[in-house]
C-alpha positions in Angstrom: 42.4 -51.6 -28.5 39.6 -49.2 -28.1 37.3 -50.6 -30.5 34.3 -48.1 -30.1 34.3 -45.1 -33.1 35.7 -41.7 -32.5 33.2 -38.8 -32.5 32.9 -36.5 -35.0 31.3 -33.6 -33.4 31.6 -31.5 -36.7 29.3 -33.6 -38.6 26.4 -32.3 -35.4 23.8 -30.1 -35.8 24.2 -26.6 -35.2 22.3 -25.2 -32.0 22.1 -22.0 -33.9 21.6 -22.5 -37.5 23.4 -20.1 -39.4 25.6 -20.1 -42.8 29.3 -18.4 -42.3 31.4 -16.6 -45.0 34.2 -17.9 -44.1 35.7 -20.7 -41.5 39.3 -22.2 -42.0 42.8 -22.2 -40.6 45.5 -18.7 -40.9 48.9 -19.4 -40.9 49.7 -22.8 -41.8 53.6 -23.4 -42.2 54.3 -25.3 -45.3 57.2 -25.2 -48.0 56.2 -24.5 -51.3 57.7 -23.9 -55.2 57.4 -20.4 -56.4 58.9 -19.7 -59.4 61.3 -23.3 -58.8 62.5 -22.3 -55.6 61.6 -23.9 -52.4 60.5 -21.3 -49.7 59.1 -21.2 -46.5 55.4 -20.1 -46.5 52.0 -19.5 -44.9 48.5 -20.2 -46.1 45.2 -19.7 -45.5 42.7 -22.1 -45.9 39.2 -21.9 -45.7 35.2 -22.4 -46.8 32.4 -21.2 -47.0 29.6 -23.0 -44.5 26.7 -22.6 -46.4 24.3 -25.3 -44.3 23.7 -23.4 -41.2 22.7 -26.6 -39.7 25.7 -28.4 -40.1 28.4 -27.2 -36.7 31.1 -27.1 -38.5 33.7 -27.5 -41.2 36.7 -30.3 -41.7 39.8 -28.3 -40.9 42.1 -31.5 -41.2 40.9 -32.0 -44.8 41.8 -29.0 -45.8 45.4 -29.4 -44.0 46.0 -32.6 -46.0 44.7 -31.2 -49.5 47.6 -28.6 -49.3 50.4 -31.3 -49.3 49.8 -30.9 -53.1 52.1 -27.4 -52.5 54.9 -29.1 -51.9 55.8 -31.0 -54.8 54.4 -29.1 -57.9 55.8 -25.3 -58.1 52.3 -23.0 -57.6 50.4 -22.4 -60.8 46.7 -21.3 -61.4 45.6 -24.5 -62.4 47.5 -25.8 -59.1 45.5 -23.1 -57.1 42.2 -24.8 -58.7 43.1 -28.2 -58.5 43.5 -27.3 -54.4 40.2 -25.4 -54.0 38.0 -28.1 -55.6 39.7 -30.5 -53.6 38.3 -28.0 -50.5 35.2 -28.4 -52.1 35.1 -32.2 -52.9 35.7 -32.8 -49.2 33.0 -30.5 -47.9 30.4 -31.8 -51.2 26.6 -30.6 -49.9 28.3 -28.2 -47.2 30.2 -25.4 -48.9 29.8 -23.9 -52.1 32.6 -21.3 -51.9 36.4 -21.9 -51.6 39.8 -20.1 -50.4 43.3 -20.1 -50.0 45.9 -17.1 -49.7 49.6 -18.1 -49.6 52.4 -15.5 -47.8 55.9 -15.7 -48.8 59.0 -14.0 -50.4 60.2 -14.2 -53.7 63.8 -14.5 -53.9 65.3 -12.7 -56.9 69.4 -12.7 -57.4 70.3 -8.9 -58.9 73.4 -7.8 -60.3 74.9 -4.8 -59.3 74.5 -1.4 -62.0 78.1 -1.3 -63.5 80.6 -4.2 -61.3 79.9 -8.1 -61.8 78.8 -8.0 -58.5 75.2 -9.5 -57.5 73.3 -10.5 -54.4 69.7 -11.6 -53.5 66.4 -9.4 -52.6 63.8 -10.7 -50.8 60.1 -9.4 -52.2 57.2 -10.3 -50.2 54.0 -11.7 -52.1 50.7 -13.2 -51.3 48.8 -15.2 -53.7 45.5 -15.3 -53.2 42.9 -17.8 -54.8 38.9 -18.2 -54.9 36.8 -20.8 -56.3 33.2 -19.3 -55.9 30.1 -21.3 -57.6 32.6 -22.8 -59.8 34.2 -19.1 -61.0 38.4 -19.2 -60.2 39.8 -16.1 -59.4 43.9 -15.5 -58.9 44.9 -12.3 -57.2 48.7 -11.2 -56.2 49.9 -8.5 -53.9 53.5 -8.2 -54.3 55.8 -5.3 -52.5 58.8 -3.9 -54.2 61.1 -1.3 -52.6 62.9 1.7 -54.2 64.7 4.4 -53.6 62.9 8.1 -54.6 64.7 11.4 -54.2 62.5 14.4 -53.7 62.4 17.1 -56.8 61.2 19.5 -54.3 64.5 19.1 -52.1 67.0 18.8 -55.1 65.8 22.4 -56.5 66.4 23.8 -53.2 69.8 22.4 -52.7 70.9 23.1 -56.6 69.5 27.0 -55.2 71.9 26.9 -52.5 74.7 25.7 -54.4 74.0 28.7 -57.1 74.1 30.8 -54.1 77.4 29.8 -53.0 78.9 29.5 -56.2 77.9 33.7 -56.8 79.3 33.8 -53.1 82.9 32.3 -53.9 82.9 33.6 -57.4 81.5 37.4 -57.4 83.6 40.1 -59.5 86.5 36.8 -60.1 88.0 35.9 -63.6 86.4 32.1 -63.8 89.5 29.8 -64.7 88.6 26.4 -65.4 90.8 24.5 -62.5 89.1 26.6 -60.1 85.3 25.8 -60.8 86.1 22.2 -61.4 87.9 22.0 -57.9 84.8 23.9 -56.2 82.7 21.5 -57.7 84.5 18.4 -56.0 84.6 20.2 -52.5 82.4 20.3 -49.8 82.5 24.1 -49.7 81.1 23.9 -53.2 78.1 21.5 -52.9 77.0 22.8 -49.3 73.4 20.9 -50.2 72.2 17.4 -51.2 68.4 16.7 -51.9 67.3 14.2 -49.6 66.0 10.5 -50.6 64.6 7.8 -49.1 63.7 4.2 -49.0 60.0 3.7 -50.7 57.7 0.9 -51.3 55.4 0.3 -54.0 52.8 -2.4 -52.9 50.8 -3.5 -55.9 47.4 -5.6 -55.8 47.2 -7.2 -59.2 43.7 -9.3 -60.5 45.2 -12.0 -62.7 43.3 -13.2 -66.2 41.5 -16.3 -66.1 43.8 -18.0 -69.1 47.0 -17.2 -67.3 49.0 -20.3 -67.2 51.7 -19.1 -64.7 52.2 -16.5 -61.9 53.9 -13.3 -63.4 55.7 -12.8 -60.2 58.8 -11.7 -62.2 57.9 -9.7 -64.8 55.7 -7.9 -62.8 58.6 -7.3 -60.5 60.6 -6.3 -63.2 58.1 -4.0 -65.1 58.0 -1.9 -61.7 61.3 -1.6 -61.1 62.2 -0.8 -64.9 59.3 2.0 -64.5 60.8 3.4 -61.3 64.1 3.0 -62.7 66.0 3.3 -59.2 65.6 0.2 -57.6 67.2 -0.9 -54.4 71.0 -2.6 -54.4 72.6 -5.7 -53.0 76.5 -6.0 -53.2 77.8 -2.9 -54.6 81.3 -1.3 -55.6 81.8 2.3 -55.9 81.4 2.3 -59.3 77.9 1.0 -58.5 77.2 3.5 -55.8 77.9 6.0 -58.3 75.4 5.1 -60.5 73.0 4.5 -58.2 73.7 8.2 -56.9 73.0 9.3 -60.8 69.7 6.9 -61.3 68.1 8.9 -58.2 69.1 12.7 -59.6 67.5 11.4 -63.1 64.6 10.0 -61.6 63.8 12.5 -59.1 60.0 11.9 -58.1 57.4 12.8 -55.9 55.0 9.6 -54.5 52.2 11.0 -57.0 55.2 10.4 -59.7 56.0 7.0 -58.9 52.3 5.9 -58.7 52.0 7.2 -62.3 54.8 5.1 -63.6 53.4 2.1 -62.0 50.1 3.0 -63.5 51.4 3.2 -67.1 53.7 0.5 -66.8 51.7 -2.1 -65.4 48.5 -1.4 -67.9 51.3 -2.5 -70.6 51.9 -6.2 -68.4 50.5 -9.3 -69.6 48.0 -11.2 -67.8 46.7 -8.3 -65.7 42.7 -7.1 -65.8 42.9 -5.2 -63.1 45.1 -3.7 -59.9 45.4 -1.5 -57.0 48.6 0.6 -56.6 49.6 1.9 -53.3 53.0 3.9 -52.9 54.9 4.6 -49.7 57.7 7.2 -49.3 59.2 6.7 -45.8 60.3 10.5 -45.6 63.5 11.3 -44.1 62.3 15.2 -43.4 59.3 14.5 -42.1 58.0 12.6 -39.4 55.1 11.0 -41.7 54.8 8.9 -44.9 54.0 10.5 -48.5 51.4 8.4 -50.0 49.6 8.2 -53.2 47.5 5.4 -54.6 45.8 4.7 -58.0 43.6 1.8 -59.6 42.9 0.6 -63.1 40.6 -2.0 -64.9 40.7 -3.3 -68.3 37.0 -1.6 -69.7 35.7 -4.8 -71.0 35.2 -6.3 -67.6 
């Protein structure tokens, strides 16, 4: 056996003394427990180097400090128990720590009217900071809707006036008729047009949160929206999704407005950055609107 000791060429000098912001590890495969399920995620570790002499950091101690993830679902005071560990590792070398973890939140939905349900997938990073010894907890969590433009459903209810004066000009109405023109195709020549949106939402947690609102705020959005995306659906269900959209008929401006209101009203939150996305299906482009808001005593 080898018995001479193994260099550690981070504990050198640096040739070039110079503090960094940041110097860690991106995308680090690990399990952890969010919300008491175990999912597949990625983190992001790293440290400030504040002694420019010193070369360089201790990755590996920062790999072996997240093994912690894996057995405790995440938490703020998880997060902070992590970071000092960062720190505790790198004493007289860093003052600032980080770590962002990327994964999905798996939510089971039931359906709007059958018994049906099935599972949507909501991607989230948590992101956590330990900077001379103040802990901040940040989420960004995206959650897709459906948005029907108001713009295109006057134009097609226009139309259908249109062809309803056509079909019925200078003709005694009789009730069977009209409600038979209404369930044709020759009747309703125009339908507004939808499509699939995201809201992606950048939240600043409080420092006395105990747990990560990952659902509520999930849920606050999508009651605010009010026509969130199905799983398994009957036609009963497609039905009422069809009557959620033309009751909710909203431009992006809208929907970022909702999510404003909504999420002021959510526990836990000081602060947040709203960004909404309405994949257009006329255009070739996105519709996108954005909004912010802080609590006024920070």
């Amino acid at each position: 056996m080898n018995s001479l000791t193994l260099p550690d060429i981070a504990t050198q000098n640096s040739r070039q003394a110079l503090p960094l912001e940041w110097v860690g590890m991106h995308g680090i495969a690990l399990p952890v427990l969010l919300e008491g399920q175990r999912v597949s995620a990625k983190a992001d570790a790293g440290l400030s180097l504040d002694d420019g002499e010193a070369r360089g950091i201790h990755m590996s101690r920062l790999y072996l400090a997240l093994q912690a993830l894996e057995y405790e679902s995440l938490s703020p005071a998880l997060l902070l128990r992590v970071l000092k560990q960062f720190l505790q590792s790198h004493e007289g070398l860093s003052q600032c720590a980080y770590l962002n973890i990327h994964s999905d939140l798996l939510l089971k939905r039931t359906a709007l009217i059958s018994p049906l349900a099935g599972w949507k997938s909501y991607p989230a990073t948590i992101s956590a900071s330990l900077k001379q010894q103040m802990f901040h907890v940040e989420l960004k969590i995206e959650v897709p809707y459906s948005s029907t433009c108001p713009c295109s459903a006057a134009l097609a209810r226009q139309l259908i006036q249109q062809q309803f004066v056509d079909d019925f000009a200078n003709k005694a109405l009789q009730h069977a008729d009209v409600l038979a023109w209404l369930g044709s195709t020759k009747g309703i020549v125009a339908t507004p047009h939808s499509q699939r949106s995201y809201a992606q939402l950048h939240l600043h947690l409080d420092g006395f949160v105990d747990e990560l609102p990952l659902t509520a705020i999930i849920n606050d959005a999508e009651a605010a929206l009010g026509t969130a995306v199905q799983t398994a659906v009957k036609r009963a269900d497609e039905q009422a999704f069809a009557l959620a959209n033309g009751q909710n008929l909203m431009f992006c401006e809208d929907a970022a407005r909702r999510l404003n209101l909504a999420l002021q009203r959510t526990p836990g939150i000081n602060q947040f950055h709203i960004r909404v996305i309405h994949a257009e299906s006329l255009h070739a482009h996105d519709a996108v609107a954005e909004s912010s808001w802080k609590r006024e005593h920070l």
